[in-house]
N, C-alpha and C positions, 0 to 999 in steps of 0.2 A: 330749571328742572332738577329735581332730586336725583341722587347720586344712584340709587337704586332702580330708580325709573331709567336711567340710563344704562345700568348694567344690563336693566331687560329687553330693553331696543337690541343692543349690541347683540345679545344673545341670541334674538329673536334674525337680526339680520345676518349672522353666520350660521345660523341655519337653516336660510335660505341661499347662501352662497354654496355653488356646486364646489367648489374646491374642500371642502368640510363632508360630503359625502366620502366614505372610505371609497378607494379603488376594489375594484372587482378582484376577486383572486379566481386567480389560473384553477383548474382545475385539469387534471391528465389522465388520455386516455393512451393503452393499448391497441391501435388498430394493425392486423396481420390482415394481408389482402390475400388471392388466391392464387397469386402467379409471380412469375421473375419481371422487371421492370417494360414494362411498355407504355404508349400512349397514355393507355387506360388508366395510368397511376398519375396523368399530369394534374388532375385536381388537386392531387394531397400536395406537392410538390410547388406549383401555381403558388397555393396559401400558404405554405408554410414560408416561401421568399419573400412574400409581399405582404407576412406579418397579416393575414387574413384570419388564422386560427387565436396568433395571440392579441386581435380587438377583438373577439369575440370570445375571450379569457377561457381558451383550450389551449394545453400544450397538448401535442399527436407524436408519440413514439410509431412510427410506420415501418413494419416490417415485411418482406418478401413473402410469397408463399408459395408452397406445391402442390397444389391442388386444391377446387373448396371443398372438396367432402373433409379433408383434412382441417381447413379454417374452420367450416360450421363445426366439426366435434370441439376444436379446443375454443369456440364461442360458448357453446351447449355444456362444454365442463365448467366456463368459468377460469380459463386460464387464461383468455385475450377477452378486452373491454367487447370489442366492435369487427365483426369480422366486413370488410368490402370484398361481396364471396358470390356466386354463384345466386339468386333468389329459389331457383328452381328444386337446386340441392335442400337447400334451407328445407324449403316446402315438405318434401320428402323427409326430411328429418323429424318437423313439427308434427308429421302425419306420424311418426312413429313413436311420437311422445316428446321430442326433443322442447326445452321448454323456451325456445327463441323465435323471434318475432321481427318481421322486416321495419325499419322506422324510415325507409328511404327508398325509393328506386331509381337508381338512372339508366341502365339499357334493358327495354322496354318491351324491344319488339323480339322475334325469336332471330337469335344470333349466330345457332348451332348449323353445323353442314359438316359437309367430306370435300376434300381436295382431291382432284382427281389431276392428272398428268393431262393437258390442253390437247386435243386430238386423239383423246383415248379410247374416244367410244364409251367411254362407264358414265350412264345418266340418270340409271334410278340407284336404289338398292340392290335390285338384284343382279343389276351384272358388277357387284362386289364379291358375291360368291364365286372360290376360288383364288381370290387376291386376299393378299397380304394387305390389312389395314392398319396403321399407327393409331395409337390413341392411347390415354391416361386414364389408368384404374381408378385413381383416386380423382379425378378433374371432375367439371361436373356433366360431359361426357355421359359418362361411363350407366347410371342406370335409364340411360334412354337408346341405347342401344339398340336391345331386345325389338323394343316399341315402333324404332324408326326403319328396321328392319321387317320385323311381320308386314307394316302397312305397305311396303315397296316389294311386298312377295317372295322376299327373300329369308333364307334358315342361318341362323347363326351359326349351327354346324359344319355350315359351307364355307363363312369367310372366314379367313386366317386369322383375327385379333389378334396387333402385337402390343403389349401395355410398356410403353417409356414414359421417362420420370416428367413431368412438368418440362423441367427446363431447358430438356433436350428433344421437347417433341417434334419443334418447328425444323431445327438443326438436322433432326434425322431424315426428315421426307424430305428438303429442298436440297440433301446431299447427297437423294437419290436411293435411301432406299425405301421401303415399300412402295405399293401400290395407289395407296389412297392412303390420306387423312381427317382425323376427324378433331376439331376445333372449335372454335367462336371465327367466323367467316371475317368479321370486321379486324378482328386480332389477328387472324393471320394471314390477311391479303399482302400487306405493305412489306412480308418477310418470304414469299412463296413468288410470287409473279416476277419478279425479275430473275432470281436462280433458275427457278423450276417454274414456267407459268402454267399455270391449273384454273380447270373447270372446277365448276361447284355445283353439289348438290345440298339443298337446304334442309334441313329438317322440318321447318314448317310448312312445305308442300307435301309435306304427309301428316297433317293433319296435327303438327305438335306444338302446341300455345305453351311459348315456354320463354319466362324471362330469367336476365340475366343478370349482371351486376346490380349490390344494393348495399345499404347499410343494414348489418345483422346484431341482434345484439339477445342477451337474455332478457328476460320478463322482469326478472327478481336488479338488474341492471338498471333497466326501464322505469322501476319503480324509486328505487332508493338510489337515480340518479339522474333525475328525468328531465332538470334544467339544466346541467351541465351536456348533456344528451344533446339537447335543441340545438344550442350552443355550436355545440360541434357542428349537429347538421347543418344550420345556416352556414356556418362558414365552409363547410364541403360546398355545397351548392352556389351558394354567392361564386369561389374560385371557378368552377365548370362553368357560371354562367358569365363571366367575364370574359373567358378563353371565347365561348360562344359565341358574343355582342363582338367580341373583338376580330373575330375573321382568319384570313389568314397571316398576319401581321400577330397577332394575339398565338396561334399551332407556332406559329417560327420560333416568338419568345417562348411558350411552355415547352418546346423540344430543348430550347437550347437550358433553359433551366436543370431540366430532367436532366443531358450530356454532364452540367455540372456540380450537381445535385448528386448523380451517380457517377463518376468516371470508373469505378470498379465493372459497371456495367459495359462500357463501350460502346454505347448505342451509337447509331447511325442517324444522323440528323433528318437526312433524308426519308428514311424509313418509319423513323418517331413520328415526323410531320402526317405523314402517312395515316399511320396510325391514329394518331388523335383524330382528323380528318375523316378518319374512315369509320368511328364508334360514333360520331354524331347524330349523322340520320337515324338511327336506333334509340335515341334517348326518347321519344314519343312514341305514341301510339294513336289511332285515330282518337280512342275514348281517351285522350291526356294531352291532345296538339293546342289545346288551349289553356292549361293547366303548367301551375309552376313549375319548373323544373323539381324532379322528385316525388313528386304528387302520385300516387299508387289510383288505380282506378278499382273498383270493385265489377263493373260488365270482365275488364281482364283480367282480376284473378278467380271471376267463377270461368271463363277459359281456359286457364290452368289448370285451374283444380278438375276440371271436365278431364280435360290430357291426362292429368296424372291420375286420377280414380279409373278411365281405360285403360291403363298402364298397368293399374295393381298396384300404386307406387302409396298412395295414400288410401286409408278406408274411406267407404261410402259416406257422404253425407255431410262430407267439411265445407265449411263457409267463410267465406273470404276472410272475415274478421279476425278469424283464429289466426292469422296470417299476417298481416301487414297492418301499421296506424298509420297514416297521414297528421296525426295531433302535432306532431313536435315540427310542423311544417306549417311557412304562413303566421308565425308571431314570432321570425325571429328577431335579432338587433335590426 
């Protein structure tokens, strides 16, 4: 065999050897969630121990947050990559020209309610009126209010609205003061029922198709970042869906990560465990119980988008799509 014929086997056989492919490079996002450490953050925590974001060549700066109205403005500026925020808020924003778009969803179902004191007698909205209620102006609360109030017969003139900061809201009712609060029901059972154990009233018994946690991100992000994007998502999801398959053996391990993951936090093992445990049944919905983890359905955001256009929250006539893509779901690694 000729020498050159031989150069071209060689050449031709190192480029079919995978070690002669470049490695993937990393690519880094931004993501600010909407709240101080709980459960709900043990996905990003999950992947980021067990090296789940960087095989799927994302590095994740995760930061705390105080609210989503707060996350969706500084996603909608462009000063955080990926807000994991409120979808609801979102929605409202987008309706107001905001130019960001859900690429994810995982709590599905409507999560919103009031804590009320266990033998209080307080079971709709309207025997609020008169009480003092906690809640956060900036959470994403705060423009559904109005809405969950009119349907349960009650005036907002009549209850007391007291607005505390994000991450002093749970601390302040289960230490006794106000009368009710108002939250994500899954987020703040596991920190309320042992201190202070409370009834609940739900928002979506009055009528309000409203989801929650998602991945948020801009349009102009979306476009001119859309495989690095995927990326991320699969590997969000991959970590929640392992937590999932894993049980409770799997909530024990992502508590104890999160405890040392955050020790500035000082979470409560017990409490965490809780928590995770208690956001899961919310990740589906009927239209998505067979549906990947993440998967957006379109029958539930024209529910939404119903809610929120009787609300006054978004104008007439919006359509799921302006809203959420399922694309970057379903072809990841």
């Amino acid at each position: 065999m000729r020498l050159s014929a031989r150069f071209r086997i060689a050449a031709l056989l190192l480029g079919l050897c995978p070690l002669a492919v470049p490695a993937q490079q990393s690519e880094t996002f931004t993501v600010r969630d909407s709240w101080t450490p709980s459960g709900l953050q043990a996905g990003w925590h999950w992947g980021l121990e067990k090296a789940i974001f960087a095989r799927h060549g994302v590095t994740v700066r995760h930061e705390d947050g105080n609210g989503s109205t707060t996350t969706v403005q500084l996603v909608s500026t462009g000063q955080i990559d990926v807000g994991y925020t409120d979808l609801s808020v979102m929605a409202i924003a987008r309706g107001k020209g905001a130019p960001i778009v859900s690429i994810a969803g995982l709590i599905k179902k409507t999560s919103l309610g009031v804590f009320v004191p266990k033998g209080s007698g307080m079971k709709t909205p309207k025997d609020l009126e008169g009480k003092e209620v906690i809640y956060t102006a900036t959470s994403f609360e705060a423009p559904f209010i109005d809405t969950f109030l009119r349907a349960g017969g009650a005036s907002r003139d009549k209850v007391n609205l007291v607005s505390v900061d994000a991450s002093a809201k749970v601390s302040t009712y289960v230490n006794g003061r106000g009368d009710a609060m108002i939250t994500s029901l899954p987020f703040g059972a596991p920190y309320v029922q042992g201190p202070r154990p409370s009834d609940t009233i739900s928002f979506g018994d009055y009528g309000l198709v409203l989801p929650s946690y998602g991945l948020v991100v801009r349009e102009q992000t979306l476009k001119s970042r859309r495989e690095g994007l995927r990326r991320l998502t699969a590997a969000f999801l991959e970590s929640w869906q392992q937590i999932v398959d894993g049980g409770e053996s799997a909530i024990a391990e992502a508590a104890d990560i999160m405890i040392r993951r955050r020790p500035d936090a000082k979470l409560d093992r017990a409490q965490t465990m809780a928590s995770i445990r208690e956001h899961i049944p919310y990740f589906k919905t009927e239209a998505t119980k067979s549906e990947p983890l993440g998967i957006q359905s379109e029958q539930d955001w024209k529910a939404v988008i119903r809610s929120l256009e009787e609300a006054g929250l978004i104008p007439a006539g919006s359509r799921p799509a302006q809203y959420y893509t399922n694309d970057l779901i379903g072809s990841g690694n």
